[in-house]
LUMLUMLO-357333 format. One record per residue (C-alpha): x, y, z; residue in one letter. Coordinates in Angstrom, 2 decimals. Layout:
N
+---------+---------+---------+------+
!      px !      py !      pz ! rest !
+---------+---------+---------+------+
!       X !       Y !       Z !    A !
...
+---------+---------+---------+------+
% end
This chain:
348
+---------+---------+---------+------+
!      px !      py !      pz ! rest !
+---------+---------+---------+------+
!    0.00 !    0.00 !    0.00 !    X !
!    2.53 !    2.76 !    0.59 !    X !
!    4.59 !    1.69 !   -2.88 !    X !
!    0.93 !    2.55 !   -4.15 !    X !
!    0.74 !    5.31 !   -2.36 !    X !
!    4.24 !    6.69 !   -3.38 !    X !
!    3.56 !    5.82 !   -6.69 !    X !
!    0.24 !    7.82 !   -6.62 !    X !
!    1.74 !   10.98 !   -5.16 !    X !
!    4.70 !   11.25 !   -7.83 !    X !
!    1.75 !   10.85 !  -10.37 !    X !
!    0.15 !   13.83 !   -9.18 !    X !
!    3.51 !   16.05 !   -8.42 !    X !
!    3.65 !   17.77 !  -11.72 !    X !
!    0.23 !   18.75 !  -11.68 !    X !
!    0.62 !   20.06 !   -8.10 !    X !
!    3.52 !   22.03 !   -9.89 !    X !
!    1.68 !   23.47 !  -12.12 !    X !
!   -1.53 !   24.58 !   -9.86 !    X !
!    1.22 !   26.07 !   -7.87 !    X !
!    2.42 !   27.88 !  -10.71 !    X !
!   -0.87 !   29.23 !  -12.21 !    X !
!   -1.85 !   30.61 !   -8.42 !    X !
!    1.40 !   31.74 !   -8.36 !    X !
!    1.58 !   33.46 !  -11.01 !    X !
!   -2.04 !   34.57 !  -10.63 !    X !
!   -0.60 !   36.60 !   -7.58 !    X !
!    2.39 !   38.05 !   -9.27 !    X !
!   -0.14 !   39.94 !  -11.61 !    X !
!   -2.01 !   41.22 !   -8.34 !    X !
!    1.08 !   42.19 !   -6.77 !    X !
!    2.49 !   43.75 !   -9.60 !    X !
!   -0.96 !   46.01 !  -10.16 !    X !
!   -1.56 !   44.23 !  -13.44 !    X !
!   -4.61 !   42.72 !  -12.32 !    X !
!   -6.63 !   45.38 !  -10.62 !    X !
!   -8.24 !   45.67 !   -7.44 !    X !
!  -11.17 !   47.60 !   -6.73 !    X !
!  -10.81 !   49.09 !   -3.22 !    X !
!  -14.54 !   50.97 !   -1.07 !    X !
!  -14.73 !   53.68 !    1.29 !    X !
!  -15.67 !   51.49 !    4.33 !    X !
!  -13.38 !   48.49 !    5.94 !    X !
!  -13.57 !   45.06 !    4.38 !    X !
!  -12.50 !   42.36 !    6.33 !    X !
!  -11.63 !   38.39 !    4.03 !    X !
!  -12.73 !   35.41 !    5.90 !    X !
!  -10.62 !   32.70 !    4.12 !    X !
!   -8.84 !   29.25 !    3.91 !    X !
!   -5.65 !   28.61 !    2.27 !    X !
!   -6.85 !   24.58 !    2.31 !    X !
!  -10.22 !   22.97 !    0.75 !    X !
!  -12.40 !   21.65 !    3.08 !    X !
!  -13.98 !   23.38 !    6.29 !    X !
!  -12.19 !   25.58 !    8.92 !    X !
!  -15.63 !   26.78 !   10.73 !    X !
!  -15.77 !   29.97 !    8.83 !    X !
!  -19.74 !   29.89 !    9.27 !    X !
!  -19.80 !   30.20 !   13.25 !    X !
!  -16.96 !   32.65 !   12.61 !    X !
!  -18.42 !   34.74 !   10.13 !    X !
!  -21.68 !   35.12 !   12.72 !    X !
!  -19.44 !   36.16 !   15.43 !    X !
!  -17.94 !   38.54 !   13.51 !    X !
!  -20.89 !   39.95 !   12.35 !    X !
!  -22.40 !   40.13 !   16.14 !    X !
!  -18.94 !   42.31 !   16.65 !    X !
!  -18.91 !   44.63 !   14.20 !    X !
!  -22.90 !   45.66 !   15.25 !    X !
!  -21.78 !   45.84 !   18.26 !    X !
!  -19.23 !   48.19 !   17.68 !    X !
!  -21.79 !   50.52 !   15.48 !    X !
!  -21.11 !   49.37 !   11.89 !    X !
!  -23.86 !   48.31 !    9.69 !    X !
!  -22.39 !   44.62 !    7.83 !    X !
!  -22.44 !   43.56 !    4.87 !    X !
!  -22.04 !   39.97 !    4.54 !    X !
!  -21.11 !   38.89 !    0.72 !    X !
!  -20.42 !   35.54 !    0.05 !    X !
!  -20.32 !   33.15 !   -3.85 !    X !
!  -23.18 !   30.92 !   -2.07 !    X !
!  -21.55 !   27.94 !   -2.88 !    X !
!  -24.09 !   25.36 !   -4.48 !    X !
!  -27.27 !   27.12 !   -4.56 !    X !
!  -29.51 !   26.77 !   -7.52 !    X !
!  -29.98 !   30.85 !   -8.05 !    X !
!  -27.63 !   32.85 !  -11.21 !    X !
!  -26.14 !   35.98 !  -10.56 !    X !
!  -26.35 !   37.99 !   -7.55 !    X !
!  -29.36 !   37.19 !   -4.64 !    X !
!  -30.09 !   39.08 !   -1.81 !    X !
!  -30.26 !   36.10 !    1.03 !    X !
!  -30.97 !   38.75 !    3.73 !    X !
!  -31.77 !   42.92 !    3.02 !    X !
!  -31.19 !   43.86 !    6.78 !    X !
!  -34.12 !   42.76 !    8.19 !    X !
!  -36.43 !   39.79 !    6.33 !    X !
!  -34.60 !   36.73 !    4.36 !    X !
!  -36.26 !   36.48 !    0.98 !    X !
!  -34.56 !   33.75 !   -0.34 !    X !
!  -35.55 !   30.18 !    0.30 !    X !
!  -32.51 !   27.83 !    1.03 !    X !
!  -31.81 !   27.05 !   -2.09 !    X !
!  -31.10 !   30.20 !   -4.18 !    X !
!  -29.25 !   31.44 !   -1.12 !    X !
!  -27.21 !   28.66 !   -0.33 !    X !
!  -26.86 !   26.94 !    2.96 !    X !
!  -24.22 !   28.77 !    4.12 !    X !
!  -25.59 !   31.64 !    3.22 !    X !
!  -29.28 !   31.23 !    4.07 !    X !
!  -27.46 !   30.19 !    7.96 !    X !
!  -25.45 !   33.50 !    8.35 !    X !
!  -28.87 !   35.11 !    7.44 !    X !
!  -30.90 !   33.58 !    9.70 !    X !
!  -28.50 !   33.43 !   12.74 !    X !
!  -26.85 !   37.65 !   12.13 !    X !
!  -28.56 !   40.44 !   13.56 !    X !
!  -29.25 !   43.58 !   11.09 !    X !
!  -26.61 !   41.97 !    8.46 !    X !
!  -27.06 !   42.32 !    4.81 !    X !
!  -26.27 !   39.20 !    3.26 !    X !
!  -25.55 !   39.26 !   -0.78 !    X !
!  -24.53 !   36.21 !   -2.53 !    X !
!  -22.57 !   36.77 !   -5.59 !    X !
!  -19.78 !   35.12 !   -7.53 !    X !
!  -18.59 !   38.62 !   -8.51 !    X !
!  -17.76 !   40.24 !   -5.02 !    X !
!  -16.72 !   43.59 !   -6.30 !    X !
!  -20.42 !   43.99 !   -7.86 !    X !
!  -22.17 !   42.69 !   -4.30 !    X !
!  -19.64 !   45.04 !   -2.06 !    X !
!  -20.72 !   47.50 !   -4.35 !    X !
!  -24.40 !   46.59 !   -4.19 !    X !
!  -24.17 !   46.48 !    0.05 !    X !
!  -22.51 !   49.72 !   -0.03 !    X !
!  -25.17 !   51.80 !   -2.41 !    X !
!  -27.90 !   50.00 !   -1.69 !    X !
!  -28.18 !   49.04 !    1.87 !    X !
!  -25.41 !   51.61 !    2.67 !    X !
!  -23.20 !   49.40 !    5.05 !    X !
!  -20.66 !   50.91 !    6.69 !    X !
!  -18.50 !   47.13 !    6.95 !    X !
!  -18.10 !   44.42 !    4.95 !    X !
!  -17.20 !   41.19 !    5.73 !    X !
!  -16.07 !   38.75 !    2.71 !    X !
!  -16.66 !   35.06 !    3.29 !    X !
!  -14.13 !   32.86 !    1.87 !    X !
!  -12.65 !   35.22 !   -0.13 !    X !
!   -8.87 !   34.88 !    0.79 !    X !
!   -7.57 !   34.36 !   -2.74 !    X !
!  -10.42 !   36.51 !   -4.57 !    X !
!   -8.35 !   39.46 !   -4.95 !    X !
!  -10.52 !   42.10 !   -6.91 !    X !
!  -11.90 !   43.00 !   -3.83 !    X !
!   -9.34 !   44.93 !   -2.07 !    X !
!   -9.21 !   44.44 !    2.18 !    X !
!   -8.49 !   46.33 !    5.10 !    X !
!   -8.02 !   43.02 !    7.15 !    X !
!   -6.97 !   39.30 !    5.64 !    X !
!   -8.53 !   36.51 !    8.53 !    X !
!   -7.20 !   32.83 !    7.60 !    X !
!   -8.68 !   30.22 !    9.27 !    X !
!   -6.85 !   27.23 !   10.34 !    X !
!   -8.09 !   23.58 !   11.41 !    X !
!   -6.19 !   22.80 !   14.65 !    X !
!   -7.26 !   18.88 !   13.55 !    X !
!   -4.89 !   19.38 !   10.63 !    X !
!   -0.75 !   19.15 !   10.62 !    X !
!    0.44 !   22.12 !    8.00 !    X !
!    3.64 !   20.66 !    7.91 !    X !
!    2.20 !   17.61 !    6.18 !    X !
!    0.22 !   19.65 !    3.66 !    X !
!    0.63 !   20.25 !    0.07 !    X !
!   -0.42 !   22.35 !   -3.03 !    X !
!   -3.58 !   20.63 !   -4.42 !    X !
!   -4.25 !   18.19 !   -5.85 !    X !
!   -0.93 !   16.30 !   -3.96 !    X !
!   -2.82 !   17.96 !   -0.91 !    X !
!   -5.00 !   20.82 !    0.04 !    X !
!   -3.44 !   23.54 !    0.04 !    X !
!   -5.10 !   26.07 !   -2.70 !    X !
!   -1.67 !   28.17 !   -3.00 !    X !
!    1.61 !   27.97 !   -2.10 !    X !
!    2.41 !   28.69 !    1.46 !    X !
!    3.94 !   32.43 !   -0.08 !    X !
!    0.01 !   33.27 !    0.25 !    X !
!    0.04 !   33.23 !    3.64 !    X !
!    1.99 !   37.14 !    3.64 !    X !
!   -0.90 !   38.45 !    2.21 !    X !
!   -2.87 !   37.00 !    5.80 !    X !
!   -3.15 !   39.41 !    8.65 !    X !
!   -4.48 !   37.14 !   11.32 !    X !
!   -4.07 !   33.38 !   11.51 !    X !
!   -6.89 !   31.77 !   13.54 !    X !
!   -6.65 !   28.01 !   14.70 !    X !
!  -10.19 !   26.97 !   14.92 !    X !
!  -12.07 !   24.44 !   17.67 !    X !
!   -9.15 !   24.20 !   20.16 !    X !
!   -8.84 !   26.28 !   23.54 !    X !
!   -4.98 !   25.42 !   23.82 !    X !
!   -2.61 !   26.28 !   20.34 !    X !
!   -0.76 !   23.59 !   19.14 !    X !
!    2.87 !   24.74 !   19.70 !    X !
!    4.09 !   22.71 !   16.17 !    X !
!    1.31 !   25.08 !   14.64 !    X !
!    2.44 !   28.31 !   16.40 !    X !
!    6.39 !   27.40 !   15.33 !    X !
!    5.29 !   26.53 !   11.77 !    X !
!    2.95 !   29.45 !   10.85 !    X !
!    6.15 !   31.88 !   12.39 !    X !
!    8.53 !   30.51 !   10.30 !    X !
!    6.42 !   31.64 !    7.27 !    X !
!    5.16 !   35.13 !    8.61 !    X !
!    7.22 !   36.42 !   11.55 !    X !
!    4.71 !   38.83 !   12.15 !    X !
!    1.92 !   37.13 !   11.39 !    X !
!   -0.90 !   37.01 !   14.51 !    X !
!   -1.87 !   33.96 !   15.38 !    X !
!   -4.56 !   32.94 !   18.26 !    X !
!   -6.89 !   29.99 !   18.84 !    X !
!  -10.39 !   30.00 !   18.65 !    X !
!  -12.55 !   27.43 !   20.24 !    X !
!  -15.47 !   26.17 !   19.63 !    X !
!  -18.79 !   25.24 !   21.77 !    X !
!  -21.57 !   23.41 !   21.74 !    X !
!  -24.55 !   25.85 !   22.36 !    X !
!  -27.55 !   24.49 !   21.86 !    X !
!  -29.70 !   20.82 !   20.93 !    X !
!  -32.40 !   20.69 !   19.39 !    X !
!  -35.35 !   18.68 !   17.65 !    X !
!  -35.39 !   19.19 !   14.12 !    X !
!  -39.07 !   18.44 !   14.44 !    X !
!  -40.46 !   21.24 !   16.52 !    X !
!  -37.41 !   22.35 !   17.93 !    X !
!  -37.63 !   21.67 !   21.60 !    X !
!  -34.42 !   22.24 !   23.22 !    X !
!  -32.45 !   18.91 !   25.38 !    X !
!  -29.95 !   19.32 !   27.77 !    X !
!  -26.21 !   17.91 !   27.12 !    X !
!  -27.65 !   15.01 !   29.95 !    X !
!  -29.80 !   14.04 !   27.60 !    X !
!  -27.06 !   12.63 !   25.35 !    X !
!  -24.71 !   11.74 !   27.96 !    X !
!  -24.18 !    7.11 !   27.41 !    X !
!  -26.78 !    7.32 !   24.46 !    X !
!  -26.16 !    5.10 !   21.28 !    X !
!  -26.31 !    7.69 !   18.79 !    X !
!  -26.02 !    7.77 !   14.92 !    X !
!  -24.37 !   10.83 !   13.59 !    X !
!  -24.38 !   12.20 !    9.97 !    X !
!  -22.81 !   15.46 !    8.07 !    X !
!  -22.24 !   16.55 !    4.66 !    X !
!  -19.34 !   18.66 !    5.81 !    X !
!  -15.84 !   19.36 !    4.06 !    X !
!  -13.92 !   17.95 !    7.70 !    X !
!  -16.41 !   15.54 !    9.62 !    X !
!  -14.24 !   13.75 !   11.61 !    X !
!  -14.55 !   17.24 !   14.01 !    X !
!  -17.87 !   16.91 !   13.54 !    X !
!  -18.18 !   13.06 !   14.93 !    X !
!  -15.28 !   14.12 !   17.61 !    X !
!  -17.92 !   16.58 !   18.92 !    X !
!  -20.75 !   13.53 !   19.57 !    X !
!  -18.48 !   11.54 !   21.53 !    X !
!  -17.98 !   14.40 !   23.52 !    X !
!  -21.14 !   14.60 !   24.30 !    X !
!  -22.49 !   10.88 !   24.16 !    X !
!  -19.15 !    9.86 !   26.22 !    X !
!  -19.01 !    6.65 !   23.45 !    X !
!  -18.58 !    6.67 !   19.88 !    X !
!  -21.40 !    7.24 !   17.60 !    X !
!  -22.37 !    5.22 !   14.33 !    X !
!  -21.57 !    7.58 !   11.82 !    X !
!  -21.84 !    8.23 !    7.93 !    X !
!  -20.48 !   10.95 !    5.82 !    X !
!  -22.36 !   12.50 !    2.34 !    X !
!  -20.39 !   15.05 !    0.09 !    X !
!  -19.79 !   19.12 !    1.56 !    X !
!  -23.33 !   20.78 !    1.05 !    X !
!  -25.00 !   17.73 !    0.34 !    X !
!  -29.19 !   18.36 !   -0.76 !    X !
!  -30.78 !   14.94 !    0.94 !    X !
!  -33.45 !   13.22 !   -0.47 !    X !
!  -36.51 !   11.78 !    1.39 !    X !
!  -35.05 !    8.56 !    0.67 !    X !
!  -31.56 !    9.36 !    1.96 !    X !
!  -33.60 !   10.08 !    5.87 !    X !
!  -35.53 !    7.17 !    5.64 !    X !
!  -32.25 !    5.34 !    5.21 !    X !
!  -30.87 !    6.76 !    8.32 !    X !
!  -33.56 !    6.27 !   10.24 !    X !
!  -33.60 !    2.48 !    9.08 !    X !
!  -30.02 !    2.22 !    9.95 !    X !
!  -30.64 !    4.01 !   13.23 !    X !
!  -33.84 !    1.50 !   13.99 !    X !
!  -31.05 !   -1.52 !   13.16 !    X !
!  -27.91 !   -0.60 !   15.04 !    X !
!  -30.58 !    0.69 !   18.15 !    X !
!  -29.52 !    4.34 !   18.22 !    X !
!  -31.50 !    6.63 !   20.19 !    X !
!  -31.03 !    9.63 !   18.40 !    X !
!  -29.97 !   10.57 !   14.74 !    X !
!  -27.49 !   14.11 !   15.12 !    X !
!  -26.14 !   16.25 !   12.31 !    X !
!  -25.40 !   19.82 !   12.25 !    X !
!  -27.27 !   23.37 !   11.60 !    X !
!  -25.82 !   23.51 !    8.29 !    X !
!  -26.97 !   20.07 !    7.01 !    X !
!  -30.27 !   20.89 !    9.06 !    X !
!  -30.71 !   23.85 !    5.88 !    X !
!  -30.69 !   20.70 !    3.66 !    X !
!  -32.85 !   18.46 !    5.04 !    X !
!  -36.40 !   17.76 !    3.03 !    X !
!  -39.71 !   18.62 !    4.66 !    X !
!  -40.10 !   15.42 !    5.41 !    X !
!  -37.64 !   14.69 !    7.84 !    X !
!  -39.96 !   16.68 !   10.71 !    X !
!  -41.79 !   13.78 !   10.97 !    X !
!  -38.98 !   11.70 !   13.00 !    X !
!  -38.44 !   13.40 !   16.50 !    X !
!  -35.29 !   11.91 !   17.23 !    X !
!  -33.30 !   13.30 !   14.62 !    X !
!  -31.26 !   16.53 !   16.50 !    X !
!  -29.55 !   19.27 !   15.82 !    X !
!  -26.21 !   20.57 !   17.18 !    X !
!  -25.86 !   24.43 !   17.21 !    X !
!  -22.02 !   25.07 !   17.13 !    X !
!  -21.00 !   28.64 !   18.02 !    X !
!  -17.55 !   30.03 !   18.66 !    X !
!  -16.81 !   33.64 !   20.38 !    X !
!  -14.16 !   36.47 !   19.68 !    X !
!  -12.07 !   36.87 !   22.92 !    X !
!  -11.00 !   40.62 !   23.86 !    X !
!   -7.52 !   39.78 !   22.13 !    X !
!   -8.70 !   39.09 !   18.98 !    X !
!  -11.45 !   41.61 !   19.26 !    X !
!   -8.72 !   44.25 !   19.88 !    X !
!   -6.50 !   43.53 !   16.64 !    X !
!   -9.71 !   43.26 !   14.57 !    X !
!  -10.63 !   46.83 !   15.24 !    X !
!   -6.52 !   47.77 !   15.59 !    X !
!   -6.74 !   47.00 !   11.55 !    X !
!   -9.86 !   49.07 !   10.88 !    X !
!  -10.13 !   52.60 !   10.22 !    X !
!  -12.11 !   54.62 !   12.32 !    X !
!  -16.15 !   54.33 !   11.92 !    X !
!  -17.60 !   58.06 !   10.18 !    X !
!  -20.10 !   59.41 !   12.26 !    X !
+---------+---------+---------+------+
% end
């Protein structure tokens, strides 16, 4: 198996060499000014990977959001909506209702909406034209850019990368020989480095993230369970509830082992588990499955997550033990503090 393995990776090493050259490359234009950005009169803040897969940039994003009102600014909130069915640019959320079903928002999107205060939420491939559309439009005075780390049109006042504490960076690689989606060079363009769902940072993670960027700040930021709920008529149960319960877990997420870590947590044994594809749309058929496999392998309670939760069909009220885990994460006065050191002042 590792000859296979070997043999596998040195098939894929020149076209990791050459993603890494067209990103590259891609970079050198921005950094030269030959590709242009477009820069706004109010403070944009990039919520961003520099790997595939999921960081918890969602419970981030919310936090954020809850900050920044705090602090006075109207948000913006503009996002690609990866995966929904809508074209062009949607408005998920306009400040106050949420016109857009699941679907054409995206259920990312459609989330952020539902759980941000007085956010705007605009999803839009083309950030420049929904930054420009929160500004004018719903005249927000702060913008914050979801997973926009290497979409460079849209010029930033602050550069947030997101880090999985689950993952070793010294054992990464440019895709598709790994996950990286640039070169590690990208990571000077990052102003903050946060290393998400652990209350302790890894020192190897600390040491290796210096090495690239001296300067760069770095901080954990854990995670918490905050709520469970029924899907079904969402009646709230207590962590006790779970605690020595057989329990079959699901989640289309891009890093579910987290996800699965988090209901052994709280069941105290390990859960039966299976895994669908990142922003997975499940079918009436898919629920009845899980509730057959549930019914076989005697599991009290099916568990996912909020975001799946945006993706499950209609139907899937009818089963009162399938729950919901609300996941929330909060800004610390450190972090807090160099967010608004990068910001310029808010116009009266």
């Amino acid at each position: 198996m590792n000859h296979l393995l070997r043999f596998l990776r040195f098939l894929l090493l020149p076209f990791s060499w050459l993603y890494r050259f067209i990103t590259g490359f891609r970079n050198y234009l921005f950094d030269k000014s030959i590709l242009k950005e477009t820069r706004f009169q109010v403070p944009v803040i990039s919520v961003g990977n520099i790997t595939l897969g999921g960081t918890g940039k969602t419970p981030f994003v919310i936090a954020l959001s809850s900050f920044l009102e705090s602090k006075g600014y109207k948000v913006g909130i503009i996002t690609r909506g990866y995966r929904r069915k809508s074209k062009g640019q949607i408005i998920v959320k306009d400040g106050k209702s949420i016109p857009a079903s699941p679907q054409e928002a995206g259920d990312e999107p459609y989330l952020i909406a539902h759980k941000s205060g007085n956010t705007v939420v605009i999803a839009n491939a083309d950030r420049v034209e929904a930054a420009r559309c929160a500004i004018e439009k719903y005249h927000c005075t702060a913008l914050i850019a979801d997973d926009a780390f290497q979409h460079r049109y849209l010029a930033r006042d602050l550069d947030i990368v997101l880090w999985d504490s689950y993952n070793d960076p010294a054992k990464e690689a440019v895709v598709p020989l790994g996950r990286l989606r640039e070169s590690w060079k990208g990571l000077r363009r990052a102003d903050m480095l946060l290393v998400t769902r652990t209350a302790n940072l890894p020192r190897h993670i600390a040491e290796f993230f210096h090495a690239k960027q001296s300067d760069l700040y770095i901080s954990m930021l854990p995670f918490a369970v905050r709520k469970i709920f029924r899907f079904s008529n969402h009646e709230e149960l207590s962590q006790e509830n779970l605690k020595n319960q057989k329990v079959l877990g699901f989640c289309g997420l891009g890093n579910p082992q987290q996800f699965f870590d988090t209901i052994r947590q709280l069941t105290q044994i390990p859960p039966i588990t299976k895994t669908f594809p990142d922003h997975h749309k499940y079918s009436e058929n898919e629920i009845n499955d899980l509730i057959l496999i549930a019914e076989k392998q005697n599991c009290r309670f099916i568990i996912t997550t909020e975001k799946d939760a945006v993706n499950l069909p209609p139907s899937a009220t009818k089963f009162s033990n399938i729950l919901i885990v609300q996941i929330s994460c909060e800004l610390n006065e450190k972090i807090k503090a160099a967010i608004i050191k990068q910001l310029p002042p808010l116009k009266n």
